[in-house]
C-alpha positions as CSV (number, residue, x, y, z in Angstrom):
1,X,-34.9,125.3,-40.3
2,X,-33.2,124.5,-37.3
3,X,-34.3,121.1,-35.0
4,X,-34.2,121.4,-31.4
5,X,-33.5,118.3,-28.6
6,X,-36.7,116.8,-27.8
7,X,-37.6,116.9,-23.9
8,X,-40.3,115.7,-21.5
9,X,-41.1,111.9,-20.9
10,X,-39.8,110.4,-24.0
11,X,-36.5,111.5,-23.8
12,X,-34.2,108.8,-22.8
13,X,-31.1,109.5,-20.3
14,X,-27.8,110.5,-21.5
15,X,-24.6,107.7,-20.1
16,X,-23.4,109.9,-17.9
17,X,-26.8,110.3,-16.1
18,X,-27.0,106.5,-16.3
19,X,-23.6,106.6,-14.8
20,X,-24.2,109.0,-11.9
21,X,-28.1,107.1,-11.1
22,X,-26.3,103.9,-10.8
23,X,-23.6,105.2,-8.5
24,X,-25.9,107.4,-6.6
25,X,-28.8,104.3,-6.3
26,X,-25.6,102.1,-5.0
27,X,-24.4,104.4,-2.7
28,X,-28.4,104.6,-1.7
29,X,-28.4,101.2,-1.4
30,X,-25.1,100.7,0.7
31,X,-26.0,103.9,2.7
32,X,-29.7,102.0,3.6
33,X,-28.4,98.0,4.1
34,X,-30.1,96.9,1.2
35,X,-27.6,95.5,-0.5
36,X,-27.2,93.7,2.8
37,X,-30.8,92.6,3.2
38,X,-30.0,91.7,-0.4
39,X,-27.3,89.4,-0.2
40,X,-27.9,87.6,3.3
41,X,-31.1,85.6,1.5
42,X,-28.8,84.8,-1.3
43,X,-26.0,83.2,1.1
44,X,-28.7,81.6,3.1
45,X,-29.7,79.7,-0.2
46,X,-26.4,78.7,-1.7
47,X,-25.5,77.3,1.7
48,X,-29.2,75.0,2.1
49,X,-28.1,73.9,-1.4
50,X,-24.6,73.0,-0.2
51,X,-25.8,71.1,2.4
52,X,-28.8,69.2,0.8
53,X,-25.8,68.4,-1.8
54,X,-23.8,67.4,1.2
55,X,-26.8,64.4,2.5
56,X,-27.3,63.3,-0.8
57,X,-23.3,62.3,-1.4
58,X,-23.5,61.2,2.3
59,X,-26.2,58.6,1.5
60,X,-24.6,57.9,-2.0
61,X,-21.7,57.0,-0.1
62,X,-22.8,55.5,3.0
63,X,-25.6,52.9,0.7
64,X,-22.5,52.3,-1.0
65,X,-20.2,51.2,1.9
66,X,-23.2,48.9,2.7
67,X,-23.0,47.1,-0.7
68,X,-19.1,47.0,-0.5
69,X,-19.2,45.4,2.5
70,X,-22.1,42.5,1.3
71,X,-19.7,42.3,-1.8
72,X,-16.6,42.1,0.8
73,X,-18.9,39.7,3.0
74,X,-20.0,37.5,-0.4
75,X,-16.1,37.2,-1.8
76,X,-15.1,36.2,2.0
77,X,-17.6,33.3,1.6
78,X,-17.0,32.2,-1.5
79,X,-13.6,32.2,-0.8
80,X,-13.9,30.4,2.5
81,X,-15.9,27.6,0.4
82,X,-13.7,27.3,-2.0
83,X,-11.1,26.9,0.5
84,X,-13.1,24.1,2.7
85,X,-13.9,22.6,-1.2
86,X,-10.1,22.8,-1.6
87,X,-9.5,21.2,1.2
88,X,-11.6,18.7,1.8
89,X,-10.4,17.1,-1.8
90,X,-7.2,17.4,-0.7
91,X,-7.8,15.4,2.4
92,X,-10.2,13.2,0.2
93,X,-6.9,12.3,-1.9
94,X,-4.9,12.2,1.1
95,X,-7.5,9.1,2.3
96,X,-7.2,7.6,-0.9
97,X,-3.5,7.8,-1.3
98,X,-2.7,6.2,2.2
99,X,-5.5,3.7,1.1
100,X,-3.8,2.4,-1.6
101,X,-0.7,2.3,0.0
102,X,-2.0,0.5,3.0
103,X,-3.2,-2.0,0.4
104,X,0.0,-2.3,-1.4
105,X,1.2,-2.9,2.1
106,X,-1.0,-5.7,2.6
107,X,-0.4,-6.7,-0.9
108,X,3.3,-7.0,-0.8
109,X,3.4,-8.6,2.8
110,X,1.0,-11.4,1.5
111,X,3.3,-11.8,-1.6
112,X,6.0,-12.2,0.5
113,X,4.3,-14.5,2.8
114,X,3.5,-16.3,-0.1
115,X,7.0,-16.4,-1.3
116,X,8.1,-17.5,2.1
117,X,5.6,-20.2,2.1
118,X,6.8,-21.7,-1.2
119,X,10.2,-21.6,-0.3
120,X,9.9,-23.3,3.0
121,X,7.6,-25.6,1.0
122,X,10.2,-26.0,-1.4
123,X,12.9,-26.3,1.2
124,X,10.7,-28.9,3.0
125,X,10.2,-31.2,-0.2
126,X,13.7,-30.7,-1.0
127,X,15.3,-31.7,2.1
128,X,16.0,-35.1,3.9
129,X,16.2,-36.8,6.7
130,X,17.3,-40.2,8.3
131,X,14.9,-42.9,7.8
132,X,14.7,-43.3,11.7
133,X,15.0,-40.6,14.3
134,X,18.1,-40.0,16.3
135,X,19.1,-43.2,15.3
136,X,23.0,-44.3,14.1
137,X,24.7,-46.4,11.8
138,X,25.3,-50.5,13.5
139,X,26.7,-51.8,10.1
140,X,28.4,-50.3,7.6
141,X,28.5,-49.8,3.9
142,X,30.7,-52.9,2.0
143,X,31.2,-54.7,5.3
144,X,31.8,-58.4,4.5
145,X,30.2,-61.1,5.8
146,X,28.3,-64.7,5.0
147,X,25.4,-63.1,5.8
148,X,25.0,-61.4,2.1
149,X,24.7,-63.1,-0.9
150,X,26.8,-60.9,-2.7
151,X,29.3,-61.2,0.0
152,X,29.2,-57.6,1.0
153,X,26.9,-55.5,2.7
154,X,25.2,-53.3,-0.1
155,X,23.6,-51.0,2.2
156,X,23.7,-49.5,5.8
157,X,21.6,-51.4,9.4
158,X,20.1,-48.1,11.2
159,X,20.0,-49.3,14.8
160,X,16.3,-49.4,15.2
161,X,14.5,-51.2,18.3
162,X,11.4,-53.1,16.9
163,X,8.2,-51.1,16.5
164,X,10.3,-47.9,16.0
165,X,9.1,-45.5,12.7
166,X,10.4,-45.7,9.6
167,X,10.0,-42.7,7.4
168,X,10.7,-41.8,3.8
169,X,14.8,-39.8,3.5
170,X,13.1,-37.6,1.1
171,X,10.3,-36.5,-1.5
172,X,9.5,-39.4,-3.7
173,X,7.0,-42.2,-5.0
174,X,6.7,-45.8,-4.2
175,X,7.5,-48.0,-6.6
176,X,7.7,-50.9,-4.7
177,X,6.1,-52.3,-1.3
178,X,5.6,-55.4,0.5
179,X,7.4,-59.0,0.4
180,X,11.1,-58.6,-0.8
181,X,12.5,-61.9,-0.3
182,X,15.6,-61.7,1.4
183,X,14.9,-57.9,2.7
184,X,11.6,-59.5,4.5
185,X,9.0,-56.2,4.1
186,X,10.4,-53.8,2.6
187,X,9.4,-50.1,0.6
188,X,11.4,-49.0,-2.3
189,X,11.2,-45.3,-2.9
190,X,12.0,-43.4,-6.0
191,X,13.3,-40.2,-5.3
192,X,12.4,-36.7,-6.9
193,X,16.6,-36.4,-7.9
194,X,15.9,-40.0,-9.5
195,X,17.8,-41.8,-7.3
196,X,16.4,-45.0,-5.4
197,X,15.9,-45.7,-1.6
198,X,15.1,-49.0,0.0
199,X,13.7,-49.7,3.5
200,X,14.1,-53.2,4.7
201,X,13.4,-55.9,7.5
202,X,10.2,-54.0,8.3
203,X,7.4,-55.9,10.6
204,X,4.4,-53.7,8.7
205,X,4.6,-51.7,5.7
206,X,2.7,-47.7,5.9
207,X,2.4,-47.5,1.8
208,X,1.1,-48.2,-1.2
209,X,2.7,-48.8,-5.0
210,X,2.3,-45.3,-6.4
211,X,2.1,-43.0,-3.5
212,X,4.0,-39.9,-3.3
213,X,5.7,-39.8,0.1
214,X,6.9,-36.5,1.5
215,X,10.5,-36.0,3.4
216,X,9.9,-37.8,7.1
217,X,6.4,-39.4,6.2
218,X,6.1,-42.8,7.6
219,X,6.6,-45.5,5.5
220,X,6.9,-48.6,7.3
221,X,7.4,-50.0,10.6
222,X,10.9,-52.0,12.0
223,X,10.8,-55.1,12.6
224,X,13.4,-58.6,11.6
225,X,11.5,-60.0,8.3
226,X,13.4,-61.9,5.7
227,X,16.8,-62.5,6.2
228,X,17.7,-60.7,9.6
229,X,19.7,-61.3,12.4
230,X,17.4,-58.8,14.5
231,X,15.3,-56.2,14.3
232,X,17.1,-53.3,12.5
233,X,16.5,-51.1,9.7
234,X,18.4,-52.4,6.2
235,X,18.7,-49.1,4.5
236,X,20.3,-48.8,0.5
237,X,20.4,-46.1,-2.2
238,X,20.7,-47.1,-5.5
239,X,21.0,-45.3,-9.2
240,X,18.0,-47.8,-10.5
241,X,15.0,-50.2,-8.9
242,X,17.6,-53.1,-9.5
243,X,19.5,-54.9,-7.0
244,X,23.2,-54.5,-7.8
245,X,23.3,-50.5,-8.5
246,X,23.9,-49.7,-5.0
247,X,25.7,-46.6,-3.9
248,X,26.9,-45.7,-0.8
249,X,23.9,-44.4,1.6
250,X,25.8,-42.6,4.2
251,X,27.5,-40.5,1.2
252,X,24.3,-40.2,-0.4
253,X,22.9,-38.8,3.0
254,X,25.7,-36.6,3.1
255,X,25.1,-35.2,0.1
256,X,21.8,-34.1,0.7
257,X,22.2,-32.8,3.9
258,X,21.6,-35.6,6.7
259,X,24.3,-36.0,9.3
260,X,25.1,-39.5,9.3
């Protein structure tokens, strides 16, 4: 029995028809401006989406400028702050610095006040002076004479006009003052070195047993009391209260300083 190719509606195309209706429906279409018509829609679209893309990354990058910026803005300040912080500690330690050395300043010049106070203090107790002011030397040390006892002078006459001040040589204490026989009024003076002075023919006596005299302090007035010729001041230094351990006054001076 032999089969036969089926026809009518239910047959499906050979490729080569396929072939030929898809060239000849292309050329159709090219020949008629579909394929135009087709594709111009197609363009249109791709090119909307493009630029609706476009707006969206615009935005994106324009909302992000904006918040770089306040970022940018915020770090500016905070930088600036910190700065000012910075800088107003450092002027805060500046102040303090030139505080304390102002006071260290003031604390060294007081010291050194101080210390110049004390030594002129100390130079002050420490130096002497002659018993009367701008006055000189009318008798001498040893000079003989029937006028002493021991047949010498054992101490120096300051030329001193009645009235005139007599004041301590030095720093000392009194250890004697009032009537001395033969030296009429008189102060005896121990000295800080622990030597002896003696002030005598006063008319009035400044001081008390006891008292601590300072270097030119008044201690008596000059007169002729007791065994004087005139008014004058008798003026001794001694090693001891005694009468007899006389030393010579103008070399005592001397030593200490007092142009005699």
């Amino acid at each position: 029995m032999a089969f036969t190719r089926a026809t009518g509606k239910h047959r499906a195309p050979s490729r080569l028809s396929r072939k030929s209706a898809h060239a000849a429906g292309v050329a159709a279409l090219a020949t008629t401006g579909v394929i135009g018509t087709l594709a111009s829609p197609a363009l249109a679209a791709d090119t909307d989406t493009r630029a609706l893309e476009d707006t969206g990354l615009n935005q994106a990058v324009i909302t992000d400028t904006i918040a770089d910026r306040i970022d940018a803005q915020a770090e500016a300040q905070e930088r600036e702050a910190e700065e000012a912080a910075a800088l107003a500690e450092a002027q805060a330690k500046a102040e303090a610095e030139a505080k304390r050395k102002a006071e260290a300043r003031a604390k060294a010049a007081r010291e050194a006040e101080e210390r110049a106070a004390r030594e002129a203090e100390r130079k002050r107790l420490n130096s002497f002076t002659l018993p009367v002011a701008g006055s000189y030397v009318s008798t001498s040390y040893g000079a003989g004479g029937a006028m002493w006892s021991s047949g010498s002078h054992t101490g120096i006459d300051f030329h001193a006009p009645y009235g005139s001040e007599v004041v301590s040589v030095g720093l000392g204490t009194v250890v004697e003052a009032g009537w001395g026989g033969a030296y009429g009024n008189n102060v005896v003076i121990r000295m800080a070195d622990g030597t002896y002075t003696q002030y005598g023919h006063l008319s009035s006596v400044s001081v008390a047993v006891g008292e601590r005299v300072m270097p030119g302090q008044q201690v008596g007035i000059s007169g002729s009391t007791g065994n004087s010729s005139g008014p004058h001041l008798h003026f001794e230094a001694r090693t001891s209260a005694e009468y007899g351990s006389d030393i010579d006054p103008v070399a005592y001076l001397r030593s200490h300083g007092v142009n005699v």
